[in-house]
C-alpha positions in Angstrom: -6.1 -0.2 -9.2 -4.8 -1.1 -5.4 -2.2 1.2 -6.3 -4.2 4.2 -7.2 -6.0 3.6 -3.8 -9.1 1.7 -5.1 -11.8 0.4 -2.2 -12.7 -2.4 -4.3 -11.9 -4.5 -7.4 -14.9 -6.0 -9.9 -14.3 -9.0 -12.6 -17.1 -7.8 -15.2 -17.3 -11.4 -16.7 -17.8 -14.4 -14.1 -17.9 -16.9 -17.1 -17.0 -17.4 -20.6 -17.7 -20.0 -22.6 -14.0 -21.7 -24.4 -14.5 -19.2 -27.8 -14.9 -16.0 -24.8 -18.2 -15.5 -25.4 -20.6 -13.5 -24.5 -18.1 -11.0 -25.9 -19.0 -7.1 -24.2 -17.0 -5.4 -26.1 -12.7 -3.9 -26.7 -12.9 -3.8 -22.6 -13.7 -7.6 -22.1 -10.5 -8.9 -20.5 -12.2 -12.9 -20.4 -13.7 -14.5 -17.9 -13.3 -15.8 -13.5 -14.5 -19.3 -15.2 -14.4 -21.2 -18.4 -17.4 -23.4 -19.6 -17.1 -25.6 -22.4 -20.4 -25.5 -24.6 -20.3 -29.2 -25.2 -19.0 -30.9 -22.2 -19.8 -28.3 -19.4 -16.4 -28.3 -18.3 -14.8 -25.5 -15.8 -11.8 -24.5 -16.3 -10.5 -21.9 -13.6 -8.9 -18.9 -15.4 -5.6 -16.9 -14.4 -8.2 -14.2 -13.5 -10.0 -16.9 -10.8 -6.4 -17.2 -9.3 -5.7 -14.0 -9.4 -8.4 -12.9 -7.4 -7.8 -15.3 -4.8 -4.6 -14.3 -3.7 -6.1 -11.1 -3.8 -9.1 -11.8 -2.3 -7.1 -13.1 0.7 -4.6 -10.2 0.8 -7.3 -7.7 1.0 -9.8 -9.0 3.6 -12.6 -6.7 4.9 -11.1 -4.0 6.9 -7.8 -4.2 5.8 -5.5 -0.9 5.2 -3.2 -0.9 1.8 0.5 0.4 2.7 3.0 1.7 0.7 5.3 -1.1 -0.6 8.2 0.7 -2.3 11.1 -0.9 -4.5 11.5 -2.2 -8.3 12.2 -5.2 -9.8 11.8 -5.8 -13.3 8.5 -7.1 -14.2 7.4 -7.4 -10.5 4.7 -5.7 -9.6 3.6 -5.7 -5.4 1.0 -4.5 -3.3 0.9 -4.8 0.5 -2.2 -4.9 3.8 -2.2 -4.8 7.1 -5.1 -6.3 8.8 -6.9 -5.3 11.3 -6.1 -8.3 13.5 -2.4 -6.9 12.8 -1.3 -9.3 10.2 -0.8 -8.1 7.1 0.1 -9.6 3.4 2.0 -9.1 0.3 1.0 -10.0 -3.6 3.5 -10.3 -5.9 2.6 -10.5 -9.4 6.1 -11.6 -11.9 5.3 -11.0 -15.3 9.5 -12.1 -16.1 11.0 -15.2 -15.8 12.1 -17.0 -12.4 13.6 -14.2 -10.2 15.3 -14.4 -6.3 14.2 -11.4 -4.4 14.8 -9.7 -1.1 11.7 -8.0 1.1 12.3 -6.0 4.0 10.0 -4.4 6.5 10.9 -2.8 9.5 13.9 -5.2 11.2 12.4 -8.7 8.8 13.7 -9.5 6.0 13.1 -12.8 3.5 14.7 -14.0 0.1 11.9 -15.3 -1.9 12.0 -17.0 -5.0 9.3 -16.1 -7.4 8.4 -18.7 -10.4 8.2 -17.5 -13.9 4.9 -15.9 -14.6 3.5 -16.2 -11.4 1.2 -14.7 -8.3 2.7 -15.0 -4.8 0.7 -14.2 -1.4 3.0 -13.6 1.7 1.4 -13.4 4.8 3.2 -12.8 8.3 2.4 -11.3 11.9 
């Protein structure tokens, strides 16, 4: 959706209960939060994670900018801020990688884990 130039993102269910439940439907993706029935547990989902690096990447005010490259099973998005910071995610789908990022006259070798999300931040 940041890709495509969305203004905001929405998780339709907050919480599930551990069966996914209430179900809405084929476009239920699960649940921010996990209850169990019996012990009221909460469990934080991938979702919840997700949309905190997201949520920190894309603060109020902030501008998208194009990030451009592939890497297999990488997928990025970048912001710049209006206090002129700006942020990277990086979503890795693959196994373990070592990549290289470059803006301007920076440049930094990162190593992403298997299956992970990874916030950059830098001024």
């Amino acid at each position: 959706m940041l890709l495509n130039w969305a203004r905001c993102v929405t998780s339709w269910n907050m919480v599930l209960d551990e069966k996914g439940w209430p179900n809405i439907g084929p476009f239920s993706a699960g649940g921010v939060l996990t209850i169990d029935s019996k012990t009221h547990d909460i469990t934080r989902t991938g979702q919840y994670w997700a949309l905190a690096h997201y949520a920190r990447a894309a603060r109020r005010g902030s501008l998208r900018f194009d990030s451009q490259g592939q890497i297999e099973k990488v997928s990025h998005v970048a912001f710049a801020h209006p206090d002129g910071s700006h942020a990277a995610v990086l979503t890795n789908t693959g196994g373990e990688k070592k990549i290289r990022l470059q803006l301007a006259g920076m440049a930094a070798e990162v190593v992403l884990p298997e299956a992970s999300v990874l916030t950059l931040t830098w001024k």
